[in-house]
C-alpha positions in Angstrom: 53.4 21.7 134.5 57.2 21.5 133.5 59.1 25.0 132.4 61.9 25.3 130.7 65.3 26.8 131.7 66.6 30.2 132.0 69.5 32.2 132.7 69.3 32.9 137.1 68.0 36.0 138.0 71.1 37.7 140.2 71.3 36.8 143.3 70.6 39.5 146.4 71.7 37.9 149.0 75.2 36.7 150.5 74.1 33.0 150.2 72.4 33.5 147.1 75.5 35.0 145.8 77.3 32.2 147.0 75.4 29.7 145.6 75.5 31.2 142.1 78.9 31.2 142.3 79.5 27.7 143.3 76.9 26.9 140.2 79.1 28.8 138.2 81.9 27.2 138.8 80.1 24.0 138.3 79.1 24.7 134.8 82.5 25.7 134.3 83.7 22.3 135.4 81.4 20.6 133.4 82.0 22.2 130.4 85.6 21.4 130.0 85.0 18.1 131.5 82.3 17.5 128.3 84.2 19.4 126.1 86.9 16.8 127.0 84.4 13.6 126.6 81.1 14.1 125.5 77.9 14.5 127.4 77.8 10.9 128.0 81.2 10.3 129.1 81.3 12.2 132.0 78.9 12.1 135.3 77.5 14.1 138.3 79.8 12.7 139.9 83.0 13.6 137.8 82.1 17.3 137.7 81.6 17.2 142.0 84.8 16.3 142.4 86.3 18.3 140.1 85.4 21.1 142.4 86.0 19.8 145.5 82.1 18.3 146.5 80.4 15.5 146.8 78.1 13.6 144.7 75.1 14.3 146.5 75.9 17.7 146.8 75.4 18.2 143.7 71.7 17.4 143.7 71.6 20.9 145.8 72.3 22.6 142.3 71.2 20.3 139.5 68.4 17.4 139.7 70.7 15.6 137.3 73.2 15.5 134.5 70.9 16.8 131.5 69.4 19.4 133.8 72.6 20.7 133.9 73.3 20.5 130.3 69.9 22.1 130.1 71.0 25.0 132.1 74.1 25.1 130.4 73.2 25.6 126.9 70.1 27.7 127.5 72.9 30.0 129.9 75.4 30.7 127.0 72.2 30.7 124.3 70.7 33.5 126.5 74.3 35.1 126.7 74.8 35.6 123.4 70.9 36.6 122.2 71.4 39.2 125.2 74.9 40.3 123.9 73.9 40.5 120.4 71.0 42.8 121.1 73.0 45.3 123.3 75.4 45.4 120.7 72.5 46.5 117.8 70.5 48.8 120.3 74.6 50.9 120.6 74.3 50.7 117.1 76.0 53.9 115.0 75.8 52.3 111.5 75.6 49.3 110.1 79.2 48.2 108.8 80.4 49.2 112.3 77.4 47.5 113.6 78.8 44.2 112.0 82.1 44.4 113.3 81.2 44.9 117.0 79.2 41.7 116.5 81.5 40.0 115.0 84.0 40.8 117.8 81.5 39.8 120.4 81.1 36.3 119.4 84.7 35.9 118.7 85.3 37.3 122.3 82.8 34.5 123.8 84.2 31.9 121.6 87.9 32.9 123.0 86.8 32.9 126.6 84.5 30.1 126.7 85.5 27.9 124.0 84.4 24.8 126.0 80.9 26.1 126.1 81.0 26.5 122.1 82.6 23.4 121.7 79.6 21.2 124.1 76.6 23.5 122.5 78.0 22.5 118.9 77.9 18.4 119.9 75.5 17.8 122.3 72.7 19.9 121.8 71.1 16.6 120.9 70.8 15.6 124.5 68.9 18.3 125.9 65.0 17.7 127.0 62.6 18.7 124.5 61.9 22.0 126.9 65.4 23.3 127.1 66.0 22.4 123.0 63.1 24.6 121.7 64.4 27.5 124.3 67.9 27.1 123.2 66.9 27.3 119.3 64.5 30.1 119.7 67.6 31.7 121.6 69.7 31.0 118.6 67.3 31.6 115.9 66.9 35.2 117.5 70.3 35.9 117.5 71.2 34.7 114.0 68.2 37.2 112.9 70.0 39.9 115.0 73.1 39.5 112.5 71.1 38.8 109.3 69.0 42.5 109.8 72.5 44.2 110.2 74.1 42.4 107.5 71.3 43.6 105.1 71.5 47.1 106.4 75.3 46.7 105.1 74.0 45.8 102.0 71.4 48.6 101.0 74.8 51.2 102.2 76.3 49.5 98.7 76.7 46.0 98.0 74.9 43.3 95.9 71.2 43.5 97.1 71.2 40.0 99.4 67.7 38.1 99.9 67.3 37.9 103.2 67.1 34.1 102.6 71.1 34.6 101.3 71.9 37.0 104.3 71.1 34.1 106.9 73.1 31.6 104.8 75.9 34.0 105.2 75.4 34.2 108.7 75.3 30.4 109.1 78.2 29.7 107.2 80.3 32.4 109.2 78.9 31.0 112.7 80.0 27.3 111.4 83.8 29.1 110.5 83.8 30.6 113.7 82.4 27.9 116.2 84.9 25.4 114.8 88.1 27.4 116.5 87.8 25.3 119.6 88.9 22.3 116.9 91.6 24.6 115.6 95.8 23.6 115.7 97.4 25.5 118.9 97.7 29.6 117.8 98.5 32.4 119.5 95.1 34.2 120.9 95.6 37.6 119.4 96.8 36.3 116.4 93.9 33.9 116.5 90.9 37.0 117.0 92.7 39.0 114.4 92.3 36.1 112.2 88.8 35.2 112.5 87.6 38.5 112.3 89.3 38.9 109.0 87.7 35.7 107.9 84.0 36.8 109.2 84.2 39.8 107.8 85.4 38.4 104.3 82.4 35.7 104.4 79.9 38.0 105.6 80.7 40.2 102.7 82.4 38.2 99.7 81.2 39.4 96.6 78.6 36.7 94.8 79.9 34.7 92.2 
């Protein structure tokens, strides 16, 4: 029976250290190597000897390209369903709430916009296993933003559905996951700006 993908437990010994961080550095590779030219554009190969290894080396880590864009996606889903739910469970109240996640995501989208950028094109080209994990991931975090975003609502705004609230949530993930697509801008200036912008979206007033 096949299983699906998940995040590696952490490693306790020296060579099991070692071997997470050459399969970290890996992903890394691939990811801006993807990010660069598709899933299909690039191989095993390519992302080997981008870190220094050899083609059949490689097979010591993944069993083949889509198992490591299957380990990939279902890696940064994981990371940000995890992230999400730390942030809610040091929750004080809820309009606070909403800004520490919407600083979390923008800090993963600053420091691993790659990753955004290959989960947003190619999550067609994951196996059947690793796409249901990856959007049960997703569909989990998106529900983690939609209960604070109502909370936010009952302290005083416009009474959202909770059918609006996750429209609102999917409209400011789509603003925010395009900024790997974005003209050259200063980083700072860049996080200041999309947290200005998620917080207006999140909130706007209906017409």
């Amino acid at each position: 029976m096949t299983t699906s993908p998940s995040a590696e437990q952490p490693p306790r010994t020296r060579r099991g250290q070692a071997k997470a961080a050459r399969r970290a550095e890996l992903l890394e590779a691939a990811a801006r190597l993807m990010a660069e030219r598709g899933f299909t554009g690039v191989t095993l190969e390519d992302i080997g000897r981008a870190v220094g290894i050899s083609g059949p080396a490689m097979y010591r880590h993944f069993s083949s390209k889509t198992d490591l864009l299957d380990q990939m996606l279902v890696d940064i889903s994981q990371r940000l369903r995890d992230g999400g739910a730390e942030v809610v469970d040091g929750a004080t109240e809820p309009e606070q709430t909403l800004r520490e996640l919407i600083r979390f995501h923008i800090d993963v989208l600053v420091t691993k916009p790659d990753l955004i950028a290959v989960q947003d094109r190619d999550l067609t080209s994951l196996t059947p296993a690793a796409n249901h994990q990856v959007r049960s991931l997703q569909r989990r975090y998106v529900e983690q933003w939609v209960d604070v975003l109502l909370a936010v609502d009952d302290a005083g705004r416009a009474g959202l559905s909770r059918a609006e609230a996750r429209v609102r949530v999917h409209a400011t993930f789509g603003l925010l996951n395009s900024s790997p697509r974005l003209p050259a801008f200063a980083p700072d200036d860049l996080r200041a700006l999309l947290t200005t912008m998620a917080w207006a979206a999140l909130v706007a007033p209906r017409g």
